[in-house]
NUTI-619405 format. One record per residue (C-alpha): x, y, z; residue number from 1; residue in one letter. Coordinates in steps of 0.001 Angstrom, whole numbers, plus 500000, padded with zeros to 6 digits. Example, Ala and Ser with C-alpha at 12.3 -4.5 7.8 and 13.67 -1.06 7.14 Angstrom:
<recs>
<rec><xx>512300</xx><yy>495500</yy><zz>507800</zz><seq>1</seq><type>a</type></rec>
<rec><xx>513670</xx><yy>498940</yy><zz>507140</zz><seq>2</seq><type>s</type></rec>
</recs>
This chain:
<recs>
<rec><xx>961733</xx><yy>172956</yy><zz>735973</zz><seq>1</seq><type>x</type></rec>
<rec><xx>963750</xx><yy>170381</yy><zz>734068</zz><seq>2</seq><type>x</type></rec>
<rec><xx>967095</xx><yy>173240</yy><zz>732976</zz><seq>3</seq><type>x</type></rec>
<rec><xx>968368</xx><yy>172681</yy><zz>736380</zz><seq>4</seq><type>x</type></rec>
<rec><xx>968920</xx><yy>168878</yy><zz>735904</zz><seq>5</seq><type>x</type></rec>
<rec><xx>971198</xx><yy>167491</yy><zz>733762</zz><seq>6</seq><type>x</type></rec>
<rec><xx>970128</xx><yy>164879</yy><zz>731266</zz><seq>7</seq><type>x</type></rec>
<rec><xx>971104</xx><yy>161227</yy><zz>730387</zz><seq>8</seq><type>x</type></rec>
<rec><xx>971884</xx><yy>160391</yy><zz>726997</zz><seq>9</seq><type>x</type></rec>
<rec><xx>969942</xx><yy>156715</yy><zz>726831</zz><seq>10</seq><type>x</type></rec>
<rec><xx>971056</xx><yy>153723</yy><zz>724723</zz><seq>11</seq><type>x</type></rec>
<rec><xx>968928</xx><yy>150626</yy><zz>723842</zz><seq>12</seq><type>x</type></rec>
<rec><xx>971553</xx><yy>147528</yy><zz>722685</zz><seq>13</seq><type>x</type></rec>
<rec><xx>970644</xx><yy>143657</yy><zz>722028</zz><seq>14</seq><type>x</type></rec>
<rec><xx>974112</xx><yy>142280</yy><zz>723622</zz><seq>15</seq><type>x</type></rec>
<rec><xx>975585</xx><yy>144718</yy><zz>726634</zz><seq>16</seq><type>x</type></rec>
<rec><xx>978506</xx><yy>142588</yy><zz>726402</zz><seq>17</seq><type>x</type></rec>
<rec><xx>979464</xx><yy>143399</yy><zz>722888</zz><seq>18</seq><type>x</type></rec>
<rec><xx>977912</xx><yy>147107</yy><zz>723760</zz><seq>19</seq><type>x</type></rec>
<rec><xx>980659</xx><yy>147241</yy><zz>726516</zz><seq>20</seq><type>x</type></rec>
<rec><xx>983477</xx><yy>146224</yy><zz>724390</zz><seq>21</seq><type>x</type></rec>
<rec><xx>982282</xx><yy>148946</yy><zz>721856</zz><seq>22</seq><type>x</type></rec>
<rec><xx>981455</xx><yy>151399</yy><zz>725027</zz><seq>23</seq><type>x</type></rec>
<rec><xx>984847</xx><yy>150194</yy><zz>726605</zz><seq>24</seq><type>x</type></rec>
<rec><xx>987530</xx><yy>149547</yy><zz>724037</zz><seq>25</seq><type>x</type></rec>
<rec><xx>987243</xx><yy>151764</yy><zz>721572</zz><seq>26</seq><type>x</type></rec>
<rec><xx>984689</xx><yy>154615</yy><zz>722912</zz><seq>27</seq><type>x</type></rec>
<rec><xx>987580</xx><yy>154368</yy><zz>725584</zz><seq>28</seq><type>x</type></rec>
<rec><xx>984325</xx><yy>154926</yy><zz>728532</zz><seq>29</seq><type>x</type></rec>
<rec><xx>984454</xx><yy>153743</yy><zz>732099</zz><seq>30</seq><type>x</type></rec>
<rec><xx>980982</xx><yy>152181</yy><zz>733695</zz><seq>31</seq><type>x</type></rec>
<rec><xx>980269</xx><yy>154053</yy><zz>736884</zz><seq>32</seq><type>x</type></rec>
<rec><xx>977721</xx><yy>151437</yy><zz>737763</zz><seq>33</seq><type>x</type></rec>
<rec><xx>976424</xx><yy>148072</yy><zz>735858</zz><seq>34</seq><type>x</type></rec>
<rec><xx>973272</xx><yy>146089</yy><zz>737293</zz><seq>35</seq><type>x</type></rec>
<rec><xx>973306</xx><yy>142224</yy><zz>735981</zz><seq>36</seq><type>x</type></rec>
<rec><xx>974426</xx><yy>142804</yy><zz>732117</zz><seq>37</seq><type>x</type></rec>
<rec><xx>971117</xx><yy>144756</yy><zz>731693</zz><seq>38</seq><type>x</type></rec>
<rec><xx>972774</xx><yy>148341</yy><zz>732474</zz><seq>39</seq><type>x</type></rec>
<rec><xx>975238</xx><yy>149946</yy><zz>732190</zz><seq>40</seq><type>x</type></rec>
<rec><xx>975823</xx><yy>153770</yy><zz>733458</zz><seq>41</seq><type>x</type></rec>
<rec><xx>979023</xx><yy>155175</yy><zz>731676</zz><seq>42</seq><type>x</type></rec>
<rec><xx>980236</xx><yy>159046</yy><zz>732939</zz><seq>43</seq><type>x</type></rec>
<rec><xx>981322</xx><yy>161061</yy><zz>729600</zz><seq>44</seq><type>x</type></rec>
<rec><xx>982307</xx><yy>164792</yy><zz>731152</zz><seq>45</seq><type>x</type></rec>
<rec><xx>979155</xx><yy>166003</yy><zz>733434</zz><seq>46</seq><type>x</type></rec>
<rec><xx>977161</xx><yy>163744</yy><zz>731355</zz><seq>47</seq><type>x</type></rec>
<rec><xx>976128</xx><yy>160368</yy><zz>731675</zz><seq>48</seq><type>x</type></rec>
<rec><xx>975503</xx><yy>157256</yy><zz>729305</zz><seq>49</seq><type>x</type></rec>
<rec><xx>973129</xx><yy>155251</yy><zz>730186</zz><seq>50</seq><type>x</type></rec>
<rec><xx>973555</xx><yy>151689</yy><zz>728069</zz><seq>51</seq><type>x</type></rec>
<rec><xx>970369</xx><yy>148717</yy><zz>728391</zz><seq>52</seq><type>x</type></rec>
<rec><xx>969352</xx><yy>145533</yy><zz>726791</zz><seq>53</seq><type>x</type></rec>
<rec><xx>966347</xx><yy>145918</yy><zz>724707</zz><seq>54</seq><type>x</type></rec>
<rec><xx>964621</xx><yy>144428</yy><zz>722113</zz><seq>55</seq><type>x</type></rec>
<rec><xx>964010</xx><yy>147766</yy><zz>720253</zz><seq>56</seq><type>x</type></rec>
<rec><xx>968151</xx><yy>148507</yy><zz>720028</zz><seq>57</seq><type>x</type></rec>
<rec><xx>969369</xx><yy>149868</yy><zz>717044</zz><seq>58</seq><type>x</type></rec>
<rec><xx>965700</xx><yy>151054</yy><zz>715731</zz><seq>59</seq><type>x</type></rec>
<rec><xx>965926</xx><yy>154897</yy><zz>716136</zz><seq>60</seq><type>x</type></rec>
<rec><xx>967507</xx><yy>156240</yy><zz>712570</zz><seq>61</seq><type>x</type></rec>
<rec><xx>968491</xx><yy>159634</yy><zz>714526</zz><seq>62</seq><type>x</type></rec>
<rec><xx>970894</xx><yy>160293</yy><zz>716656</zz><seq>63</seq><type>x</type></rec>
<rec><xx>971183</xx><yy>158947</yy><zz>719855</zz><seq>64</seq><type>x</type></rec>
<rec><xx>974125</xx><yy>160588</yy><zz>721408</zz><seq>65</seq><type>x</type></rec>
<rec><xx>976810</xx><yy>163773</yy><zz>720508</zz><seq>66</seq><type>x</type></rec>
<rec><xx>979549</xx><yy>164648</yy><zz>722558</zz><seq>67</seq><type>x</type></rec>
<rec><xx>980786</xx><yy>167908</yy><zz>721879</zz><seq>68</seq><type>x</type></rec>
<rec><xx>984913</xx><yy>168294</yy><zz>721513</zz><seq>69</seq><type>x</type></rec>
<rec><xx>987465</xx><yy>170775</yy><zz>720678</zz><seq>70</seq><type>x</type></rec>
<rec><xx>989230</xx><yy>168324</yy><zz>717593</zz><seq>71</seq><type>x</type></rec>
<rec><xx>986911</xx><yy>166555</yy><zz>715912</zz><seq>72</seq><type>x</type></rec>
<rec><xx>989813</xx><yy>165355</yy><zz>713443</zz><seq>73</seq><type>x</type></rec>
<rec><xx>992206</xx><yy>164264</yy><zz>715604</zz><seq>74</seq><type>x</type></rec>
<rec><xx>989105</xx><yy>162110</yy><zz>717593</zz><seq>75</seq><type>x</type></rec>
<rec><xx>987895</xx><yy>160833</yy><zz>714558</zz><seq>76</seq><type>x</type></rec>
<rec><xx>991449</xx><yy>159798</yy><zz>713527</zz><seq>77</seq><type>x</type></rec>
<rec><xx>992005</xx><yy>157926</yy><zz>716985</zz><seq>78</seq><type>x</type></rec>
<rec><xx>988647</xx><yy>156644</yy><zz>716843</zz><seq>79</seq><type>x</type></rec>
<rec><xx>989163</xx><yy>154985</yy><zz>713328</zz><seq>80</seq><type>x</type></rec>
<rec><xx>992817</xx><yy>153689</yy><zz>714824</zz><seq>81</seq><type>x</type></rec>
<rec><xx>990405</xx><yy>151701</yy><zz>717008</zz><seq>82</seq><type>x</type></rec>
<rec><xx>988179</xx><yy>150453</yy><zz>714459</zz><seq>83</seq><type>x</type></rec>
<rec><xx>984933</xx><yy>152754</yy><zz>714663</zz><seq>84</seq><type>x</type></rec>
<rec><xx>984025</xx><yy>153331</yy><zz>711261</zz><seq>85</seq><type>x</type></rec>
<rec><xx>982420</xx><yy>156909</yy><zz>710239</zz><seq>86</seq><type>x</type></rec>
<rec><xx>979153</xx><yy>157188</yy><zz>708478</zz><seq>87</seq><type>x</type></rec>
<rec><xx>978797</xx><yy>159226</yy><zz>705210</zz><seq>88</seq><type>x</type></rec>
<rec><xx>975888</xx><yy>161530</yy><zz>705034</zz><seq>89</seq><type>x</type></rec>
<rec><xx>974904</xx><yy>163346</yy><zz>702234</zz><seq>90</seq><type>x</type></rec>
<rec><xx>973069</xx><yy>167352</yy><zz>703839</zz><seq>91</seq><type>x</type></rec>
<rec><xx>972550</xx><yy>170043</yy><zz>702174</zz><seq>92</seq><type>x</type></rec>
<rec><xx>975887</xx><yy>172828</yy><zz>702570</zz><seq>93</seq><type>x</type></rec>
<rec><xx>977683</xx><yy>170550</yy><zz>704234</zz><seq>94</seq><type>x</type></rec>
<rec><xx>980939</xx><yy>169264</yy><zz>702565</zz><seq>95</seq><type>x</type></rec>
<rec><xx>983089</xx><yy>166245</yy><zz>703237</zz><seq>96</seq><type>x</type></rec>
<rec><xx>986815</xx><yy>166372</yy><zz>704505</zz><seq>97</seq><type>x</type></rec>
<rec><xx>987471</xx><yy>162559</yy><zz>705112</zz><seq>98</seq><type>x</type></rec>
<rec><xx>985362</xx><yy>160931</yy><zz>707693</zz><seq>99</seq><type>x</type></rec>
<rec><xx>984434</xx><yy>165182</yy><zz>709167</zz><seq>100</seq><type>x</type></rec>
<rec><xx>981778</xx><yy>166500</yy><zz>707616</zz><seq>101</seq><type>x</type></rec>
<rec><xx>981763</xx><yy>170380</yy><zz>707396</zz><seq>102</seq><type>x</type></rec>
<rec><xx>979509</xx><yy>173334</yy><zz>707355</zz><seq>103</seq><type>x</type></rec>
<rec><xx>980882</xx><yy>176727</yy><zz>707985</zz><seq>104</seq><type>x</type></rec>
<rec><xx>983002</xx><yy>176555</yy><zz>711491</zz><seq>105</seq><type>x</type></rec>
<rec><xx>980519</xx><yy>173530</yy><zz>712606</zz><seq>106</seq><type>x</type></rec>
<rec><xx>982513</xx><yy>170280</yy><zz>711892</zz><seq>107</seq><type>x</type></rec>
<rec><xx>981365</xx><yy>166342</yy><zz>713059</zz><seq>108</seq><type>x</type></rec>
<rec><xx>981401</xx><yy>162797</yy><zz>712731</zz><seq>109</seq><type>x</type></rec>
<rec><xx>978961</xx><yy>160005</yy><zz>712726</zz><seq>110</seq><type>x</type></rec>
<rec><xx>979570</xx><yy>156693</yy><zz>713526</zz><seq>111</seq><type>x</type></rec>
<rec><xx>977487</xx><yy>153912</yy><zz>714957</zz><seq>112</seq><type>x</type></rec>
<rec><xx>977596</xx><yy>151054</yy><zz>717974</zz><seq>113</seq><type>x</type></rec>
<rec><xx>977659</xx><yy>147348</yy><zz>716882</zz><seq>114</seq><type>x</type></rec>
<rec><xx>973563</xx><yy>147773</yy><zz>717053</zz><seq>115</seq><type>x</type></rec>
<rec><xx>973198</xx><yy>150086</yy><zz>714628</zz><seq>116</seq><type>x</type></rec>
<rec><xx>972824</xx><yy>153142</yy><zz>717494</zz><seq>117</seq><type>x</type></rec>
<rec><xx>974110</xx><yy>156627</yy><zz>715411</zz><seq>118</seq><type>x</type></rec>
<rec><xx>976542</xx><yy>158492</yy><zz>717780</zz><seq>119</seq><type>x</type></rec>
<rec><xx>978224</xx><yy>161591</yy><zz>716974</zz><seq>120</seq><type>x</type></rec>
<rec><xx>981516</xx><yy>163922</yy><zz>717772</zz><seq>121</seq><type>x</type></rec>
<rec><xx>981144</xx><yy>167915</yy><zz>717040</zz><seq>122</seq><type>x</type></rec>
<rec><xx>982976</xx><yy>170872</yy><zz>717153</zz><seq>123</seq><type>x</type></rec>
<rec><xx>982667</xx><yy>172519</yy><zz>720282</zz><seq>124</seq><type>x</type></rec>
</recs>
């Protein structure tokens, strides 16, 4: 049924404006569509971002969105150049190495949009 379709990664934010300069500027995304500062579709690879204006934004305390990449380090690093700044989670047999945390060969990052949204970066 549904593993033939590809699936949406879906974003509730308060402001899109300040969710596009996030999105935009330092996410480094480009909208593929927008509908009256409600929506905002953003292609990421064969995936696709889809960014609205709700009142529930920033209320799920999981995470929203991962894209998966071969350097977490170096993305993290360019990331933080452009002012994201990485969350710090404390999980059982998982170390830290900076902002990367690490468990065996699997290493990520978690950082969060200006509503509070947790997005991630693993290794692929």
């Amino acid at each position: 049924m549904l593993k033939e379709h590809e699936a949406v990664a879906t974003i509730a934010v308060k402001d899109t404006s300040a969710a596009r300069k996030f999105y935009e500027g330092q996410l480094g995304l480009k909208p593929e569509d927008a509908h009256d500062d409600e929506v905002v579709t953003y292609g990421s690879g064969k995936s696709r971002l889809f960014v609205y204006k709700s009142a529930y934004a920033g209320t799920n305390k999981a995470t929203s969105a991962t894209w998966t990449v071969d350097d977490v380090d170096g993305l993290a690093r360019d990331l933080k150049a452009k002012g994201v700044q990485f969350e710090r989670y404390d999980m059982p047999g998982m170390k830290h190495e900076g902002d990367v945390h690490v468990a065996g060969n699997m290493r990520a990052a978690w950082f969060k949009d200006p509503d509070g949204n947790i997005l991630s970066i693993v290794s692929g």
